[in-house]
C-alpha positions in Angstrom: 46.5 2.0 33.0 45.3 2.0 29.4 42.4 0.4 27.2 43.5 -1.1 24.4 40.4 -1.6 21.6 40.1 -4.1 19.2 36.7 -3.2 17.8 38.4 -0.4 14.7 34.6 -0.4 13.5 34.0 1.8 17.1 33.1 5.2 16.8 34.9 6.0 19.9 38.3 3.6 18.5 41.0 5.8 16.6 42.2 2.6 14.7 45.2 2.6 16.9 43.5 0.6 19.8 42.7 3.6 21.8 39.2 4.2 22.7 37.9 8.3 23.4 34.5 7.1 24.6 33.9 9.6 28.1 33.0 6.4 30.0 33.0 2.7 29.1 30.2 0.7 30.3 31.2 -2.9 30.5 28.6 -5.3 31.3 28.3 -9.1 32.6 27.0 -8.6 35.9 26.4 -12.3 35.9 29.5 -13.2 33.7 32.0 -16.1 34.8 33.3 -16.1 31.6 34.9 -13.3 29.0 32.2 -13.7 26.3 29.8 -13.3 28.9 31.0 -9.2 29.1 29.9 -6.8 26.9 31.5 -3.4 26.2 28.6 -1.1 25.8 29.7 1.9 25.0 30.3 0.2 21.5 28.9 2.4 19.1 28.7 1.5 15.0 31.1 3.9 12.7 28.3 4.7 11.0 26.6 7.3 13.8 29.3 9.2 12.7 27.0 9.9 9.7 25.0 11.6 12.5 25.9 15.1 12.3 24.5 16.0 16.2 26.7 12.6 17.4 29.6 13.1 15.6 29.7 16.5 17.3 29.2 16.2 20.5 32.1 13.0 20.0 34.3 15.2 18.5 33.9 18.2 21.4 36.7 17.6 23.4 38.8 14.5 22.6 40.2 12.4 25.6 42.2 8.9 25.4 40.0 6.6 27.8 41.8 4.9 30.5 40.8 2.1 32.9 39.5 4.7 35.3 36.6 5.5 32.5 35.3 2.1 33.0 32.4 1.6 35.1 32.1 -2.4 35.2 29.1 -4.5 36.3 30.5 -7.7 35.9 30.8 -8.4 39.7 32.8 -12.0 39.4 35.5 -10.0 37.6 38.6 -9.8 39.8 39.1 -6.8 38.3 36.0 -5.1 39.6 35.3 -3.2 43.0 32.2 -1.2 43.9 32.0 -1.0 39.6 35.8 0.2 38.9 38.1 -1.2 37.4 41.6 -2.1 38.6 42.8 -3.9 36.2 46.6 -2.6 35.1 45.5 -2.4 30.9 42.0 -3.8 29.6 41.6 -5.4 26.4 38.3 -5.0 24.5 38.1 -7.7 21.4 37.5 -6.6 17.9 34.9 -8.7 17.2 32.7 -9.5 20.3 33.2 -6.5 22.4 33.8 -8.5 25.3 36.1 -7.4 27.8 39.3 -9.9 27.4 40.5 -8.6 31.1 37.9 -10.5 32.5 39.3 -12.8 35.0 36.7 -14.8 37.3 37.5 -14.4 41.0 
């Protein structure tokens, strides 16, 4: 169960698709549709300018799996109780929105 990021202008992306943020927040509580969802744990490259941000990123490394997600978008068939089941979730590189997103 993996994340696979599109968004390589992420702080927490490693340019491979893989995402090290401690917890993805994915919104849409009212989404029916992908572009309705929002990954909010997106964060510009450039905080890494920001010498307190880039070290507390850079404390203890982890690749992010689907179990990181807490998800708000309640239509998702994908969602229970705010976790994600999803087998692999696809963020898009230039939205942000959750491409797992599947209305139920």
């Amino acid at each position: 169960m993996s994340i696979k990021c599109g968004a390589h202008n992420c702080v927490h992306n490693d340019n491979n698709g893989n995402c090290y943020a401690g917890v993805v927040n994915v919104r849409g509580t009212h989404a029916l549709t992908t572009d309705e969802t929002l990954c909010r744990s997106f964060a510009d490259q450039d905080l890494k300018a920001d010498a307190e941000f880039a070290t507390e990123f850079n404390a203890a490394p982890k690749k992010a799996g689907v179990n990181n997600i807490k998800c708000s978008a309640c239509h998702c068939k994908h969602n229970d109780h705010q976790k994600c089941y999803a087998e692999d979730v696809q963020i898009n590189h230039v939205t942000a929105s959750c491409e797992t997103f599947e209305q139920h």
